[in-house]
mmCIF file of the C-alpha atoms, coordinates in Angstrom:
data_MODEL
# 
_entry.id   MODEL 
# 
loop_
_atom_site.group_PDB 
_atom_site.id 
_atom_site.type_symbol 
_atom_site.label_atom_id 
_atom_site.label_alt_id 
_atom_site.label_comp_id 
_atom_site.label_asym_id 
_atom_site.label_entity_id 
_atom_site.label_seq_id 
_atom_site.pdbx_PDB_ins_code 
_atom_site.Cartn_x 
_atom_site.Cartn_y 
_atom_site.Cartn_z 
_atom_site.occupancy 
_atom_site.B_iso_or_equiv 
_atom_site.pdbx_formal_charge 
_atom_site.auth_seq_id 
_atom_site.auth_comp_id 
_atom_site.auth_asym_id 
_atom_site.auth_atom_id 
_atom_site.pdbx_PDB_model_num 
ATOM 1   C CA . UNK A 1 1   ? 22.929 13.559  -14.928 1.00 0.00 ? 1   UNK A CA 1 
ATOM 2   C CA . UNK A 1 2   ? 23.981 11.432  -12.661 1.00 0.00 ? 2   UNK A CA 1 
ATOM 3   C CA . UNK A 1 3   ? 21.735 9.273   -10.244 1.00 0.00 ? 3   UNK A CA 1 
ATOM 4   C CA . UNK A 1 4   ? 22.584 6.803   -7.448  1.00 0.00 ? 4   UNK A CA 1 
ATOM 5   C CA . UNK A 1 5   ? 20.444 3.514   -7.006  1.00 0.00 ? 5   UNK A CA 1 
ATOM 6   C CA . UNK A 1 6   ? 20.394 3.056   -3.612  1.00 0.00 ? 6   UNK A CA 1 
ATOM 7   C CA . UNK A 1 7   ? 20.789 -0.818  -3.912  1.00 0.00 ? 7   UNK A CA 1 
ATOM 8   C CA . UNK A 1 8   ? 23.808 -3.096  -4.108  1.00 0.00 ? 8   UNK A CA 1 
ATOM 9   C CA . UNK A 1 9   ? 21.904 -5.849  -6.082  1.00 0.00 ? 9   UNK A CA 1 
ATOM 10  C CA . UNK A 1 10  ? 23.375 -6.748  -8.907  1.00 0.00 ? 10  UNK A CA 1 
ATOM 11  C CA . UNK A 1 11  ? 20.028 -7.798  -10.309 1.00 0.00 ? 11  UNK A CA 1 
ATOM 12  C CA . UNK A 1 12  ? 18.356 -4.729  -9.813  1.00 0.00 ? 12  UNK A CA 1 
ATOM 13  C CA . UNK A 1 13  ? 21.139 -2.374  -11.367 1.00 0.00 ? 13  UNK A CA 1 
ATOM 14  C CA . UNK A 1 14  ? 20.828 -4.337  -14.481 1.00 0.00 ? 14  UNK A CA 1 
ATOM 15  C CA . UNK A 1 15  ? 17.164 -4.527  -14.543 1.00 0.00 ? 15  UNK A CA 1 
ATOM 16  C CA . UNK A 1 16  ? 17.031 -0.369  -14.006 1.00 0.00 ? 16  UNK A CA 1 
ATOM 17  C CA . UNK A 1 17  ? 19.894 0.228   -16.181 1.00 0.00 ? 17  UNK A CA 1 
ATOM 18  C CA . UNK A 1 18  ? 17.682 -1.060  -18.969 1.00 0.00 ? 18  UNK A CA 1 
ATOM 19  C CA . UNK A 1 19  ? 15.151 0.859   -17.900 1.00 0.00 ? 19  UNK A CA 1 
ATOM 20  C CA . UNK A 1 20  ? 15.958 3.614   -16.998 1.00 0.00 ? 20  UNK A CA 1 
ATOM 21  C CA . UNK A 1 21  ? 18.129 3.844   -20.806 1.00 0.00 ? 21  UNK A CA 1 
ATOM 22  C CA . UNK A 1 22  ? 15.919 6.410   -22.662 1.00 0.00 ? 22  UNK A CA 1 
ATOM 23  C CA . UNK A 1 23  ? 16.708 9.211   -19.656 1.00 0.00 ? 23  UNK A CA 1 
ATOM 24  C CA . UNK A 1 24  ? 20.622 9.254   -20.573 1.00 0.00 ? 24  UNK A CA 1 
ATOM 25  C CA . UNK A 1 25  ? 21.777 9.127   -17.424 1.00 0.00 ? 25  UNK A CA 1 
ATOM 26  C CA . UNK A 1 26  ? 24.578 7.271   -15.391 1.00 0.00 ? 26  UNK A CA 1 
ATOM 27  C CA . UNK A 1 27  ? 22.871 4.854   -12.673 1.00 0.00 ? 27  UNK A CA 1 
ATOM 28  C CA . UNK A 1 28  ? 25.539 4.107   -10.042 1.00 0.00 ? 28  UNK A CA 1 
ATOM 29  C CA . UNK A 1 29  ? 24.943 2.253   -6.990  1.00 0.00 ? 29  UNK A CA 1 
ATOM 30  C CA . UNK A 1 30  ? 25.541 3.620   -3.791  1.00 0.00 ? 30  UNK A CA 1 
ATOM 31  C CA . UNK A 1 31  ? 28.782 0.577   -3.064  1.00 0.00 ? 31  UNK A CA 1 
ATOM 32  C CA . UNK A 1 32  ? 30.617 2.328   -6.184  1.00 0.00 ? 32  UNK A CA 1 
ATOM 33  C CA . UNK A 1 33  ? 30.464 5.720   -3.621  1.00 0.00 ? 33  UNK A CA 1 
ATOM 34  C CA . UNK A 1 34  ? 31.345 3.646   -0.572  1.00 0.00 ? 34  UNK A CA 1 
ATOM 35  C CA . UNK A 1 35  ? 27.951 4.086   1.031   1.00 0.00 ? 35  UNK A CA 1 
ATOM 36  C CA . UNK A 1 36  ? 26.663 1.887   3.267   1.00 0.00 ? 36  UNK A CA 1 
ATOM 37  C CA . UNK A 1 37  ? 23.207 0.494   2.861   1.00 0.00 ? 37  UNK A CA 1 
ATOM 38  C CA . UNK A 1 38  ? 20.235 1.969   4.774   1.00 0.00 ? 38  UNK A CA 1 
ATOM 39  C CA . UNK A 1 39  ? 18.062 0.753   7.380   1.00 0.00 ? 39  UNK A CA 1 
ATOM 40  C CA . UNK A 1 40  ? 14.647 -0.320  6.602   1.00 0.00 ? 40  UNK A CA 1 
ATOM 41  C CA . UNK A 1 41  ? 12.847 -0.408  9.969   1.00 0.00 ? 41  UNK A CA 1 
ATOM 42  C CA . UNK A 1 42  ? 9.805  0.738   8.458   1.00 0.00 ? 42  UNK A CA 1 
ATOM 43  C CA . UNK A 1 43  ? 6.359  -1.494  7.894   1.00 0.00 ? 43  UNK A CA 1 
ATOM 44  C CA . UNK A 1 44  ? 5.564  -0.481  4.189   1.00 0.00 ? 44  UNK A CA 1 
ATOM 45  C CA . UNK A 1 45  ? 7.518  -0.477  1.197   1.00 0.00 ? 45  UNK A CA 1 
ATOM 46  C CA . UNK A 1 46  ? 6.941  3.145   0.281   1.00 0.00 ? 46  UNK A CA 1 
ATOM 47  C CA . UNK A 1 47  ? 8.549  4.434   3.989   1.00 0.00 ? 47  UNK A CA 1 
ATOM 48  C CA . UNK A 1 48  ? 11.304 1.657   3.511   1.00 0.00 ? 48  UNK A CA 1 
ATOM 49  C CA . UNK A 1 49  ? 12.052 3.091   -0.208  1.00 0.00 ? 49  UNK A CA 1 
ATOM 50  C CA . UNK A 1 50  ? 11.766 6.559   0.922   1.00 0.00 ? 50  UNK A CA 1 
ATOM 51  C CA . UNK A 1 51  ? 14.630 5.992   3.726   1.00 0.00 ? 51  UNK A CA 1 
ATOM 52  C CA . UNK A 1 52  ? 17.004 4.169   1.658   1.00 0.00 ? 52  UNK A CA 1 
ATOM 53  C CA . UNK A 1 53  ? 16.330 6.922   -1.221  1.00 0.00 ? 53  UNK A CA 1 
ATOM 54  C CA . UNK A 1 54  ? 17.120 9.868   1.555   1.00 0.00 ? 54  UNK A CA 1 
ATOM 55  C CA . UNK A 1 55  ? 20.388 7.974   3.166   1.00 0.00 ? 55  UNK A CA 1 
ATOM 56  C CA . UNK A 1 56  ? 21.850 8.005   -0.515  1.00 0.00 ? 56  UNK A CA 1 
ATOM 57  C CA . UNK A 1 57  ? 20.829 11.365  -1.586  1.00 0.00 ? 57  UNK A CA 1 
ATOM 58  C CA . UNK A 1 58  ? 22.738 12.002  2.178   1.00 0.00 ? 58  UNK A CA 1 
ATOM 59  C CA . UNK A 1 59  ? 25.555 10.776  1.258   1.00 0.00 ? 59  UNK A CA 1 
ATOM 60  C CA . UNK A 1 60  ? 26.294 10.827  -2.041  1.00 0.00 ? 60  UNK A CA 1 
ATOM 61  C CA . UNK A 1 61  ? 25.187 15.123  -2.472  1.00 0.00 ? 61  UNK A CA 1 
ATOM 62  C CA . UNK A 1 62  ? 23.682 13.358  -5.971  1.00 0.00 ? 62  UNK A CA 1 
ATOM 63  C CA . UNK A 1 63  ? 20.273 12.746  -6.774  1.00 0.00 ? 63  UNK A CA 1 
ATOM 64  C CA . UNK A 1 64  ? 18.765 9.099   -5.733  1.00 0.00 ? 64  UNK A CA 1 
ATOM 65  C CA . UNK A 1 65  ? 16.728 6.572   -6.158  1.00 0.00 ? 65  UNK A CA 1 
ATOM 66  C CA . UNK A 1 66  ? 15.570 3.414   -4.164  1.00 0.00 ? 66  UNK A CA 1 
ATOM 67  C CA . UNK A 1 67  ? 13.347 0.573   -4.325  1.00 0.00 ? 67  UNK A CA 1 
ATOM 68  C CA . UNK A 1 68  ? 11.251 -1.513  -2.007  1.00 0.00 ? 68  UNK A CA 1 
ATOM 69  C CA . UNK A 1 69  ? 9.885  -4.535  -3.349  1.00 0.00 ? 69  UNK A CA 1 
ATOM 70  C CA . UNK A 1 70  ? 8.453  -7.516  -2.100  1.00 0.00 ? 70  UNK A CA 1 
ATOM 71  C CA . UNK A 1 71  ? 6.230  -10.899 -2.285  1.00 0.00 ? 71  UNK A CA 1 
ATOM 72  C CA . UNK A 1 72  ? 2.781  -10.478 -1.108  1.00 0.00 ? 72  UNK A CA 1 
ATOM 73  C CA . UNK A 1 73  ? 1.204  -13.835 -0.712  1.00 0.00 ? 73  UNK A CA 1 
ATOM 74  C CA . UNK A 1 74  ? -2.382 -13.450 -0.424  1.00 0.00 ? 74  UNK A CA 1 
ATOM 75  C CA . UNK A 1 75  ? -3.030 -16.788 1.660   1.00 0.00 ? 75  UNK A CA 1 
ATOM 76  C CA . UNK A 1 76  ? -1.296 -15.154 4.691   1.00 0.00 ? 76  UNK A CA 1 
ATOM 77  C CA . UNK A 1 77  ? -2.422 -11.377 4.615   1.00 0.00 ? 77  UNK A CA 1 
ATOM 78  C CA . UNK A 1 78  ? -0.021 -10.373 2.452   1.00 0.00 ? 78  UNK A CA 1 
ATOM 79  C CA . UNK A 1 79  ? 3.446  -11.203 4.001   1.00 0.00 ? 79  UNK A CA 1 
ATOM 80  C CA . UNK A 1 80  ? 6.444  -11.393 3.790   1.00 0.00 ? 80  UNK A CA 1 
ATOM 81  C CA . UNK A 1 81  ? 5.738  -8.006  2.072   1.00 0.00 ? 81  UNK A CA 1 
ATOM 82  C CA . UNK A 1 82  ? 8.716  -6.175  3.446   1.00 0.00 ? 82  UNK A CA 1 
ATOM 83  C CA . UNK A 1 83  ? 10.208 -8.609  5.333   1.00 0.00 ? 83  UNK A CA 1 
ATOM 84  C CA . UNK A 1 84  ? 10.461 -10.859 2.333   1.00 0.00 ? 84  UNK A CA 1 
ATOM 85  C CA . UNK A 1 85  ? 14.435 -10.248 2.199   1.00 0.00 ? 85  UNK A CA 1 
ATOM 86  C CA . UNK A 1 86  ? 14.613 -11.598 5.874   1.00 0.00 ? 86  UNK A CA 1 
ATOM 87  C CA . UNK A 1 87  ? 11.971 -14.266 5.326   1.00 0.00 ? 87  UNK A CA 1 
ATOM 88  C CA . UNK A 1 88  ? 14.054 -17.559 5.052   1.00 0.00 ? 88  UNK A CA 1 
ATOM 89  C CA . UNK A 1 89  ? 16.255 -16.993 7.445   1.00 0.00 ? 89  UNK A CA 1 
ATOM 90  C CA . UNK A 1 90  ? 13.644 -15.966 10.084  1.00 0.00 ? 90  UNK A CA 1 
ATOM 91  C CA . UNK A 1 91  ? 11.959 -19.420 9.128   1.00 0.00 ? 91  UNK A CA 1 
ATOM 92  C CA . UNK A 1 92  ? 15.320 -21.442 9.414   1.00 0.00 ? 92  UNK A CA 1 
ATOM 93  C CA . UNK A 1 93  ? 16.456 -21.248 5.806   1.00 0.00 ? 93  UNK A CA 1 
ATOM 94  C CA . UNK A 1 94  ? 19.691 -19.784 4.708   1.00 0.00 ? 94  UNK A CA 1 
ATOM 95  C CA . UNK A 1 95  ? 19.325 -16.361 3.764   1.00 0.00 ? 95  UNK A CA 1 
ATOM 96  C CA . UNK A 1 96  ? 19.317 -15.171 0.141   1.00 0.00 ? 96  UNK A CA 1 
ATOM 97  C CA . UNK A 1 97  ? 17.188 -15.628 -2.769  1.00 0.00 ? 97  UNK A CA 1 
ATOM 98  C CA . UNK A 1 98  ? 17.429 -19.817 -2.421  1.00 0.00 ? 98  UNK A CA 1 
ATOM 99  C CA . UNK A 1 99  ? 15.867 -19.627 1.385   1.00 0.00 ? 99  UNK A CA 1 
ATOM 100 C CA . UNK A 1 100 ? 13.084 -17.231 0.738   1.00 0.00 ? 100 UNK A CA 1 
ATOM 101 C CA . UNK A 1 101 ? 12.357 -19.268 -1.656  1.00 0.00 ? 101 UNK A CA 1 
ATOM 102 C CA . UNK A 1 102 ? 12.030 -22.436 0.363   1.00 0.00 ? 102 UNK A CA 1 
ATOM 103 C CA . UNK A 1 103 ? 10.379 -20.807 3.044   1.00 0.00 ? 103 UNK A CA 1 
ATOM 104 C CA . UNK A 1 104 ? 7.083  -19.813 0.860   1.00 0.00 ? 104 UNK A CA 1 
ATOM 105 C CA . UNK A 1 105 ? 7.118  -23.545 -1.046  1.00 0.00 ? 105 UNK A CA 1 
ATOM 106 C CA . UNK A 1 106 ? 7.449  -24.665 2.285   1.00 0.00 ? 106 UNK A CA 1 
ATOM 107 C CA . UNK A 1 107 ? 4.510  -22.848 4.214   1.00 0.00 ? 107 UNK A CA 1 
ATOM 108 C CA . UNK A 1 108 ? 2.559  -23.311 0.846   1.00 0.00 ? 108 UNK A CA 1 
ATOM 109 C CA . UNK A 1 109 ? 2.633  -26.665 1.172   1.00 0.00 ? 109 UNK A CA 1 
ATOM 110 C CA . UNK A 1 110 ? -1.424 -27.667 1.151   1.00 0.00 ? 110 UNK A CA 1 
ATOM 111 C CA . UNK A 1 111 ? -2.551 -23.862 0.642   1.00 0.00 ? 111 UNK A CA 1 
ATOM 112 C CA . UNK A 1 112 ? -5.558 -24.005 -2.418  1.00 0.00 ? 112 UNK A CA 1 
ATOM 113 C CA . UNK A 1 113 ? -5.409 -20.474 -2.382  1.00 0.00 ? 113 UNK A CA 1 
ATOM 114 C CA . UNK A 1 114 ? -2.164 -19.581 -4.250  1.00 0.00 ? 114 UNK A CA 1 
ATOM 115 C CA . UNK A 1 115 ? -2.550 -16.314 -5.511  1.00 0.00 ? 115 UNK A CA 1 
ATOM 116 C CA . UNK A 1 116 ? 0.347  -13.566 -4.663  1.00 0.00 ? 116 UNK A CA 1 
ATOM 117 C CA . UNK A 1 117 ? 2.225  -10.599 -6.435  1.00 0.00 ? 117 UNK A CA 1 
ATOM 118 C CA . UNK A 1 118 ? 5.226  -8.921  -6.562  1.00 0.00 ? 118 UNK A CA 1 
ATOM 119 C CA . UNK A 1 119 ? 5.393  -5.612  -5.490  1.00 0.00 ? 119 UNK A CA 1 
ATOM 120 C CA . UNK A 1 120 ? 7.679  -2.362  -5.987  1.00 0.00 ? 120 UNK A CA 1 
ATOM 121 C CA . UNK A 1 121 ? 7.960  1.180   -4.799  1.00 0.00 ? 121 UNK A CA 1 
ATOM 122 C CA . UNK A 1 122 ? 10.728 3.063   -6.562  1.00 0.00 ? 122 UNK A CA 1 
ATOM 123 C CA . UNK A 1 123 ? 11.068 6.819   -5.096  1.00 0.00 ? 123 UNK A CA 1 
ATOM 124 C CA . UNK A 1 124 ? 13.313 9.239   -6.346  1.00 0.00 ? 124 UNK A CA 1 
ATOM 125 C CA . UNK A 1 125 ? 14.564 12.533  -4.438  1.00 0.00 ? 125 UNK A CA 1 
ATOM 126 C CA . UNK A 1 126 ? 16.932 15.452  -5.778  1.00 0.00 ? 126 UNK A CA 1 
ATOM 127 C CA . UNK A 1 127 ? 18.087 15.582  -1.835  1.00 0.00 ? 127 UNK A CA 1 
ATOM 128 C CA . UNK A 1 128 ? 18.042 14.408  0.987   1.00 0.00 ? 128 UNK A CA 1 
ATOM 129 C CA . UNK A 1 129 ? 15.599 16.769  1.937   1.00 0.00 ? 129 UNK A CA 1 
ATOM 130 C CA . UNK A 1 130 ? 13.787 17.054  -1.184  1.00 0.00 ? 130 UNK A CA 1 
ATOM 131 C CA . UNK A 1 131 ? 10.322 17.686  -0.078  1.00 0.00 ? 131 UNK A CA 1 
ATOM 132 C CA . UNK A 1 132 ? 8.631  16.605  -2.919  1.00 0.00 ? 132 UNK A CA 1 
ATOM 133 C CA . UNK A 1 133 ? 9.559  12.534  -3.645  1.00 0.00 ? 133 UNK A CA 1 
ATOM 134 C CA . UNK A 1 134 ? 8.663  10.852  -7.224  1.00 0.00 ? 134 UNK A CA 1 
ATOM 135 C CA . UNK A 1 135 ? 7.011  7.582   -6.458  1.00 0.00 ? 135 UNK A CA 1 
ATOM 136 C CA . UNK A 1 136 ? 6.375  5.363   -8.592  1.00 0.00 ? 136 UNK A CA 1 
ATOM 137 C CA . UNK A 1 137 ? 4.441  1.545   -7.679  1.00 0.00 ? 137 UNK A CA 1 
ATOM 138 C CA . UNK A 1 138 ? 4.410  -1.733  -9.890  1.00 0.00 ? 138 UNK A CA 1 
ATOM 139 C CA . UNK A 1 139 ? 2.994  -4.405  -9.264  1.00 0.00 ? 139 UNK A CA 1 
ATOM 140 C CA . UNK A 1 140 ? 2.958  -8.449  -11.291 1.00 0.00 ? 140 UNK A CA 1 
ATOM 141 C CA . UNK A 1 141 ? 0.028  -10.979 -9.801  1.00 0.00 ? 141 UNK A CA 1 
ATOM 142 C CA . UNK A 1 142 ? -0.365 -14.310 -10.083 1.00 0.00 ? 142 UNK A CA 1 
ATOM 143 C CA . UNK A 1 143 ? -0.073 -17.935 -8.540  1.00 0.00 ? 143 UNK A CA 1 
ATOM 144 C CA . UNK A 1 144 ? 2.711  -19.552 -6.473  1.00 0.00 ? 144 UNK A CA 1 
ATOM 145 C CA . UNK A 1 145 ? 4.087  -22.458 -8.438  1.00 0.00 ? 145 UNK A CA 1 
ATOM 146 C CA . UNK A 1 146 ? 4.847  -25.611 -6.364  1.00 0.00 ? 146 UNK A CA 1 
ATOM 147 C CA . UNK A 1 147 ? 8.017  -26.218 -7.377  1.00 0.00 ? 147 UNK A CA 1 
ATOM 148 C CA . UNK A 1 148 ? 10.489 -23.878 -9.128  1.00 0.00 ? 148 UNK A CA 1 
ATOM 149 C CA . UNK A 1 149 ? 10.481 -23.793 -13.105 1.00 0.00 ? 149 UNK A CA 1 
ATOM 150 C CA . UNK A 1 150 ? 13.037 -22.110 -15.376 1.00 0.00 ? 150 UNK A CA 1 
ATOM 151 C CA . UNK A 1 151 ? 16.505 -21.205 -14.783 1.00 0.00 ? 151 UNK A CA 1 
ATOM 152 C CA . UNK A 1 152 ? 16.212 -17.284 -15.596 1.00 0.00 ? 152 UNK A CA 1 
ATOM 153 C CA . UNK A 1 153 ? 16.007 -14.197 -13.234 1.00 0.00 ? 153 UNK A CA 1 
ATOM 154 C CA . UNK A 1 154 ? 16.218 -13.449 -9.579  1.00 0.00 ? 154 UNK A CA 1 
ATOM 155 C CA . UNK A 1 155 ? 14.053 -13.869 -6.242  1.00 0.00 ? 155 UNK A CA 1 
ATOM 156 C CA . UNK A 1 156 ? 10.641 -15.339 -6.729  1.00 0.00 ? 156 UNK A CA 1 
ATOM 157 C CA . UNK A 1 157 ? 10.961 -15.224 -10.522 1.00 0.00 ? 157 UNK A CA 1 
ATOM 158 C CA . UNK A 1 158 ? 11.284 -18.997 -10.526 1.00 0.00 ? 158 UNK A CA 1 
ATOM 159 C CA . UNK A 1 159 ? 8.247  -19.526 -8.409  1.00 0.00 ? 159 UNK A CA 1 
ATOM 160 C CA . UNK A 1 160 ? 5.684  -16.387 -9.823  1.00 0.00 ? 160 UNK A CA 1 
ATOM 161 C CA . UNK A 1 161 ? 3.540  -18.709 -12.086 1.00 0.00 ? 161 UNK A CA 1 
ATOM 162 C CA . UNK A 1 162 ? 2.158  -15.537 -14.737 1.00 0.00 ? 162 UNK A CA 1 
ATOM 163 C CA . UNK A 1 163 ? -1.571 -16.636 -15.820 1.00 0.00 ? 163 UNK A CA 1 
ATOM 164 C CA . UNK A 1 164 ? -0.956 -14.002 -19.031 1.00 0.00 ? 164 UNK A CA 1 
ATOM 165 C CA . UNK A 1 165 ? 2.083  -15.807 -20.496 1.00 0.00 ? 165 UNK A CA 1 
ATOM 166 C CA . UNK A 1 166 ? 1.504  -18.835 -19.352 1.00 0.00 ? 166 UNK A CA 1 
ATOM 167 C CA . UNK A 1 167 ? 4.686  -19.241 -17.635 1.00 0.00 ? 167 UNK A CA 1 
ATOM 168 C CA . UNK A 1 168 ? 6.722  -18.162 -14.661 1.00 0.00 ? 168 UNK A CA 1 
ATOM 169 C CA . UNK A 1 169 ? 9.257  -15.107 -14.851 1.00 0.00 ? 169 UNK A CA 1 
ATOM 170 C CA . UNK A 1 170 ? 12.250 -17.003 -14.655 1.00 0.00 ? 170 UNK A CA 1 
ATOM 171 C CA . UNK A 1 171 ? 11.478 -18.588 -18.211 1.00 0.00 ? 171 UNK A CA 1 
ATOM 172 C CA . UNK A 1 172 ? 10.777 -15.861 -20.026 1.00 0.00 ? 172 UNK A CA 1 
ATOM 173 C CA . UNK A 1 173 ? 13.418 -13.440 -21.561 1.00 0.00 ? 173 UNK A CA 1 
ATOM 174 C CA . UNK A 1 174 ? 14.952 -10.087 -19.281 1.00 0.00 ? 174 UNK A CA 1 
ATOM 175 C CA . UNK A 1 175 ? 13.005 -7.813  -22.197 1.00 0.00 ? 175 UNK A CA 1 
ATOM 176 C CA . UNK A 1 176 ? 9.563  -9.877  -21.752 1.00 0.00 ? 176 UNK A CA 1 
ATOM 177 C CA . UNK A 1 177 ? 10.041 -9.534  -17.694 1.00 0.00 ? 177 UNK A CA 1 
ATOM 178 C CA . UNK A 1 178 ? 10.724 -5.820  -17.935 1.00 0.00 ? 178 UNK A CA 1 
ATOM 179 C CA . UNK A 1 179 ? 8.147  -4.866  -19.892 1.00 0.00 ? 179 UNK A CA 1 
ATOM 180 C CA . UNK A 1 180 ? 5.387  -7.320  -17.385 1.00 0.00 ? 180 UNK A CA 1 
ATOM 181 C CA . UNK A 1 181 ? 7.345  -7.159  -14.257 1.00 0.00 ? 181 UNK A CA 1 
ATOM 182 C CA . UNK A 1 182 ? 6.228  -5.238  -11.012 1.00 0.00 ? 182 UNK A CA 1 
ATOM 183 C CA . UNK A 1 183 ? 9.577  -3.197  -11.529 1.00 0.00 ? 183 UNK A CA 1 
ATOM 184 C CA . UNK A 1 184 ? 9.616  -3.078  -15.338 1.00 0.00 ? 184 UNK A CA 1 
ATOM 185 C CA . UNK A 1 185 ? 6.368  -1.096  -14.679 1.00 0.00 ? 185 UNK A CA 1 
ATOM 186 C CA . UNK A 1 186 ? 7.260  1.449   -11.598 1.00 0.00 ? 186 UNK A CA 1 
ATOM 187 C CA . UNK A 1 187 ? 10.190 1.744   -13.462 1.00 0.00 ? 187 UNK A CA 1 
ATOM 188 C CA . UNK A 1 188 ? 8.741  2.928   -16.463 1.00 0.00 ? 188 UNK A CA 1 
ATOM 189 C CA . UNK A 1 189 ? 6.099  5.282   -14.454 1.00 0.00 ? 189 UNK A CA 1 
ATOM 190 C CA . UNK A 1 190 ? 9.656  6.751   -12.398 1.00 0.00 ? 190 UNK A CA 1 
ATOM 191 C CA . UNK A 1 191 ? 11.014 7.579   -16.086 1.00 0.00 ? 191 UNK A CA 1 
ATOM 192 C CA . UNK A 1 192 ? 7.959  9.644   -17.168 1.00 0.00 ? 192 UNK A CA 1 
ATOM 193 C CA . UNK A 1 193 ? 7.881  11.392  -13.972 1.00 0.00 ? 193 UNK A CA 1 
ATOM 194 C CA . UNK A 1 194 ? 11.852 12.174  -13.734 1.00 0.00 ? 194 UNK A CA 1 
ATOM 195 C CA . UNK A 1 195 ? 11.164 13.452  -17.400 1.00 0.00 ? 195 UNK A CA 1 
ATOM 196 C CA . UNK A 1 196 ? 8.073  15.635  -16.378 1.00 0.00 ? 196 UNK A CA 1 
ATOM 197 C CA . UNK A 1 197 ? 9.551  17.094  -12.954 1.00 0.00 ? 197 UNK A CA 1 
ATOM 198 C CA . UNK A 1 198 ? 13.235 17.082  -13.297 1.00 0.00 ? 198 UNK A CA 1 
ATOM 199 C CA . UNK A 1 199 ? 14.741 17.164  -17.032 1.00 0.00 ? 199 UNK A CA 1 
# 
């Protein structure tokens, strides 16, 4: 069986490959099909996953799957949430991993309340039309460092200070972040339900 992730981060298509190992199947992304990446005009992770999941079932005639994943940071209400991609460069940062970054040390700066999570959605449709979606949510909590520690990782790995461990995520190996992280774990759900409903 083949599946398409519809993502064309590197980090993520190693992190699922791993994961997604004991279903024997072939994870492409959607670039290796020349598709283009979706839209994600919607305000919750589950309707943004959902859509990106849909435009590469679309286009690809395959089966699909999709994340949405974000940083909730509880001091302000729980953004960036889906606009955390976006979120240094609509604060004056570069864009990428390095300026989203920034931006949340940045606005931190003075906040006692620290606490904030990752979060994923990862839905999975046979179609485009499939009207019954697998979704799957994960989620990691814990406090926003002041400073970035450990070289590992991707995103707010750096930064996502683990109470647990002990440490952030970027410090610890890719095995001990799958098995805690808020992807390791929707990821792991999405395998038991592709097993249940579609092998």
């Amino acid at each position: 069986m083949k599946l398409v992730l519809a993502s064309n981060n590197q980090g993520k298509l190693k992190e699922l490959q791993a994961l997604f190992a004991p279903l024997n199947i072939e994870l492409v992304t959607q670039a290796q099909l020349g598709i283009s990446e979706a839209e994600e005009p919607h305000a919750t992770f589950i309707q943004n996953a959902l859509e990106k999941a849909q435009h590469a079932a679309r286009h690809s005639g395959l089966p699909a799957v999709a994340d949405d994943a974000g940083f909730c940071i509880d001091a302000f209400g729980g953004q960036p949430g889906v606009d955390t991609k976006n979120y240094g460069e609509k604060n004056g940062y570069p864009a990428g991993d390095e300026g989203m970054v920034d931006a949340a040390l940045f606005h931190m700066q003075g906040q006692a309340n620290r606490r904030a999570k990752l979060v994923c959605y990862l839905v999975a449709v046979r179609s485009h039309d499939d009207p019954e979606p697998l979704i799957a949510r994960g989620y990691a909590e814990g406090e926003l460092t002041t400073a970035r520690i450990g070289a590992g990782g991707f995103g707010f790995d750096p930064v996502l200070f683990i109470p647990e461990i002990g440490k952030t995520f970027a410090e610890v190996s890719p095995e001990e972040k799958n098995a805690r992280s808020h992807r390791g774990q929707a990821a792991r759900l999405m395998v038991e339900l592709i097993k249940k409903n579609w092998l």
